[in-house]
C-alpha positions in Angstrom: -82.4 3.9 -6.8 -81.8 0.7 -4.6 -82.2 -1.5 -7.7 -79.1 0.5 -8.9 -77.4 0.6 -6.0 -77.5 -3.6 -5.7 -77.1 -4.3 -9.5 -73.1 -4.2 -9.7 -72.8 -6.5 -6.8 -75.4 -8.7 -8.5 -73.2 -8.3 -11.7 -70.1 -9.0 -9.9 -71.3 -11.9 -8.3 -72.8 -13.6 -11.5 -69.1 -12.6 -13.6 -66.9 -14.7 -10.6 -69.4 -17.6 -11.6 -69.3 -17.3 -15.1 -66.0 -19.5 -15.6 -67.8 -22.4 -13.2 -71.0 -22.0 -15.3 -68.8 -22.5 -18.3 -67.2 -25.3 -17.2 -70.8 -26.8 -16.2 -72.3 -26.1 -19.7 -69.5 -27.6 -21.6 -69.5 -30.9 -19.2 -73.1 -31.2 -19.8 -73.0 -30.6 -23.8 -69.6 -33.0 -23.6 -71.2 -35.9 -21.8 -74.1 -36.2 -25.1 -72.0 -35.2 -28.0 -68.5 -36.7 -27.3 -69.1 -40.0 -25.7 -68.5 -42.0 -29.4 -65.8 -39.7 -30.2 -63.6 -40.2 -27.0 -63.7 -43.7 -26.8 -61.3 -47.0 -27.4 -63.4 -47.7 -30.2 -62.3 -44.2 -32.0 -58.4 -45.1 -30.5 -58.6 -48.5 -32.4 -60.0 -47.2 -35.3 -57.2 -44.0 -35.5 -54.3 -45.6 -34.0 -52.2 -45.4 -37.3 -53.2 -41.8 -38.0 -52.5 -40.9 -34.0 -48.7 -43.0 -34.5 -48.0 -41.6 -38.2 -48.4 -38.1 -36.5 -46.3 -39.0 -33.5 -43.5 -39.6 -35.6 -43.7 -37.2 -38.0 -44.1 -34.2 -35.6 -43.2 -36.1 -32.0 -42.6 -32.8 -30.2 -46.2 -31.5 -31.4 -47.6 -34.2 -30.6 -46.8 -34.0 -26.8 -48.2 -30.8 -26.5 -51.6 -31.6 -28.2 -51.7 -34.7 -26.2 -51.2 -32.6 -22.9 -53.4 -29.7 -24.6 -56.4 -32.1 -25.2 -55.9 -33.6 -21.9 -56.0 -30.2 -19.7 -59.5 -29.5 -21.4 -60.7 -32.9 -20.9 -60.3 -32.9 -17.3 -60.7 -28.9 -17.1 -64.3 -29.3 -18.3 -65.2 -33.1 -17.0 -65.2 -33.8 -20.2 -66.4 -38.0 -21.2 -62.9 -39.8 -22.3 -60.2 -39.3 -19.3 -59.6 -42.6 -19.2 -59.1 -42.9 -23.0 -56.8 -40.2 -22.6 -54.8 -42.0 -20.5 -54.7 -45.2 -22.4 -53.3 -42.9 -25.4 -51.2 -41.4 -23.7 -49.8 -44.7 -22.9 -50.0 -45.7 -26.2 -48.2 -43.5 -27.9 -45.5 -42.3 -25.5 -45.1 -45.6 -23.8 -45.1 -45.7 -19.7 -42.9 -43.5 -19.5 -42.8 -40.3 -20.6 -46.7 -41.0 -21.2 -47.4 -41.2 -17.8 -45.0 -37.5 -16.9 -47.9 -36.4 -19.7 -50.8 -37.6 -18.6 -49.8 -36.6 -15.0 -48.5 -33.3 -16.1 -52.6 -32.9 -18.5 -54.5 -34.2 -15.4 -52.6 -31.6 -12.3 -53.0 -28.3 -15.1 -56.8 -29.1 -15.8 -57.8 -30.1 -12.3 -56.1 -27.0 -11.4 -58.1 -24.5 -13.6 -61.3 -26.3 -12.6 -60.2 -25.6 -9.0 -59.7 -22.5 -9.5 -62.7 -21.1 -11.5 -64.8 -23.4 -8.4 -62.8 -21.1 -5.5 -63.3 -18.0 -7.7 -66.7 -18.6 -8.1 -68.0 -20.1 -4.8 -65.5 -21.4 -2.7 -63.5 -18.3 -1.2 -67.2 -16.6 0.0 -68.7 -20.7 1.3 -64.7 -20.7 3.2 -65.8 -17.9 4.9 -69.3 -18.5 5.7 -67.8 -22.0 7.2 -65.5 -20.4 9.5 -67.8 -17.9 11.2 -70.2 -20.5 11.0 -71.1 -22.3 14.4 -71.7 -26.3 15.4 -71.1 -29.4 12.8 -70.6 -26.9 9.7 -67.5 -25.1 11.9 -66.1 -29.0 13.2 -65.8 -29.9 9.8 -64.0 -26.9 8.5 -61.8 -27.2 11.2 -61.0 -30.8 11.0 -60.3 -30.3 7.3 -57.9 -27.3 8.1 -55.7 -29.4 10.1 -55.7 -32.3 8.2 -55.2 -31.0 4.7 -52.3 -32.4 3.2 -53.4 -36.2 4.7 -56.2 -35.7 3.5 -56.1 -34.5 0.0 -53.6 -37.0 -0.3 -56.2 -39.6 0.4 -59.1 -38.5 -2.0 -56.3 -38.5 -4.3 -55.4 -42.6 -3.3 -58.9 -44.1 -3.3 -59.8 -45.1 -6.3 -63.7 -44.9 -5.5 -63.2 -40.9 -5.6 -64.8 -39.4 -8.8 -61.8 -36.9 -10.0 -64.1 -34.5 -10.7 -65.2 -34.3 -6.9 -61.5 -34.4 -5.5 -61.4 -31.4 -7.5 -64.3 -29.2 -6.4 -64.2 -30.3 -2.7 -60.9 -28.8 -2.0 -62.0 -25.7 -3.8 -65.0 -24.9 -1.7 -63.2 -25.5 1.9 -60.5 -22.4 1.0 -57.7 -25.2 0.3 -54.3 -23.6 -0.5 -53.6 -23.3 -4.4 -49.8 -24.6 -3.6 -51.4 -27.7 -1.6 -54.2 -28.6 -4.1 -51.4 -28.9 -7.0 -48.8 -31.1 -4.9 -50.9 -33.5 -3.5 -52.9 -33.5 -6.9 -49.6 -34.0 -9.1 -47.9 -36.7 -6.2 -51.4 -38.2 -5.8 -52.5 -39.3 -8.8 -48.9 -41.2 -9.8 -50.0 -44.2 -8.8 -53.3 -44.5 -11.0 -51.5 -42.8 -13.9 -48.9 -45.3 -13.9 -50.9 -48.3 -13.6 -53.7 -46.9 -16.4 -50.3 -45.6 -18.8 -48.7 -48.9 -18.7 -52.2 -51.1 -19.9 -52.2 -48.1 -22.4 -48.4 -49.0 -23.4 -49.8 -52.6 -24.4 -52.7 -51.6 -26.4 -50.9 -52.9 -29.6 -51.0 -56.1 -28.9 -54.3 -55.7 -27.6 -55.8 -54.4 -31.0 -54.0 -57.3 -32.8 -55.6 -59.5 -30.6 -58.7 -57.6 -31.3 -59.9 -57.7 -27.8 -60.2 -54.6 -25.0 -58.2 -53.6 -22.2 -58.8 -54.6 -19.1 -59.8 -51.5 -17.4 -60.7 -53.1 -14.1 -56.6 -53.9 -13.6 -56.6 -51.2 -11.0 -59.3 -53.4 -9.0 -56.7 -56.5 -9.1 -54.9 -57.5 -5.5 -51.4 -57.0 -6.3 -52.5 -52.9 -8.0 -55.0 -52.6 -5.2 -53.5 -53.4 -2.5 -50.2 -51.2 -2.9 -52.9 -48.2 -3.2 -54.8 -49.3 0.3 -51.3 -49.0 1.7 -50.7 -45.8 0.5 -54.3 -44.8 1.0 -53.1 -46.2 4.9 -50.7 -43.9 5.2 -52.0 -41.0 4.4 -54.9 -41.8 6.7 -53.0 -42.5 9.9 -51.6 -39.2 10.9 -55.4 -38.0 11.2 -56.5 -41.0 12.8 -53.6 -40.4 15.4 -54.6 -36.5 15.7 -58.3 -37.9 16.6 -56.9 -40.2 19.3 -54.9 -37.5 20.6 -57.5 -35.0 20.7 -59.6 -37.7 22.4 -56.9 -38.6 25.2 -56.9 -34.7 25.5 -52.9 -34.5 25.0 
């Protein structure tokens, strides 16, 4: 009788962590079987199949473009930054980066979603009736949020994939998670759409893009000033709290 009487919740519990155990199996299976598939090589070798289709069915092709993105980046799947070369490629800067910013905000928000559904609402909780560093950390989070999603959004060192689970499993607001994801990412989109945008005279050259671009002073250190910014409102909150006013 008490087996039955704890088997639902057991059930329960393993069904709100089915779509993050998805997710998981399809990253791991992805990062072995697509690696040679989602890769410049494969964009050079099918750029005049990927352009014939573009004009032919231009409309269609925006929405498989954003399609394939959402499930690249919903299931951290190898070839993101493919992704974004093509969709610089084949849209140009602009719209293509509207797309890939549009592809990368919808994925990274289902993975955010199945991570809150699945673990992060019940570890929130357990944080904020927790007690010593665990509590200070939830608490400092939860009154710096917007700064500083903003910020693991800026620094380039930030895997995406982690800027997307962290937010989940410290109870982050849906709203927030998708405005500072969609305004935060601008910057690298743009910068990675617009070397995608050149990548015809980069196959005629037969060379590959320089990927490292966003590394360069003059990208770099526009994105340390943003990244600044959006860390100076909590450094000004700690000296406050310090000063006690």
């Amino acid at each position: 009788m008490a087996d039955m009487t704890h088997t639902p919740a057991e059930g329960n519990g393993f069904l709100r962590r089915l779509p993050l155990l998805a997710i998981l199996a399809v990253a791991a299976i992805g990062a072995f079987t697509l690696r040679d598939h989602l890769s410049f090589e494969a964009l050079a070798q099918n750029r005049e199949a990927l352009i014939a289709f573009r004009d032919a069915n231009y409309i269609l092709s925006v929405l498989v473009f954003i399609a394939a993105y959402i499930v690249i980046v919903a299931f951290s799947l190898p070839g993101a930054t493919i992704a974004t070369l093509t969709g610089g490629f084949l849209f140009a800067t602009f719209p293509g980066a509207l797309f890939n910013i549009t592809g990368a905000t919808i994925g990274a928000t289902l993975i955010f979603l199945a991570a809150r559904w699945g673990l992060g609402e019940r570890l929130a909780a357990r944080m904020d009736t927790s007690e010593g560093a665990v509590k200070r950390i939830k608490t400092a989070i939860d009154h710096n949020q917007w700064e500083a999603l903003f910020l693991i959004r800026l620094v380039p060192a930030v895997p995406f994939f982690v800027a997307n689970l962290v937010p989940a499993l410290v109870g982050v607001p849906l709203f927030r998670f998708v405005v500072t994801t969609f305004l935060g990412i601008i910057p690298g989109a743009v910068v990675y759409t617009s070397v995608g945008a050149g990548l015809g005279e980069v196959f005629a050259r037969g060379e590959t893009p320089d990927l490292g671009i966003i590394f360069q002073p003059h990208i770099l250190l526009p994105i340390l000033g943003l990244c600044a910014l959006a860390a100076l409102p909590i450094l000004l909150k700690a000296l406050r709290g310090k000063k006690g006013i």
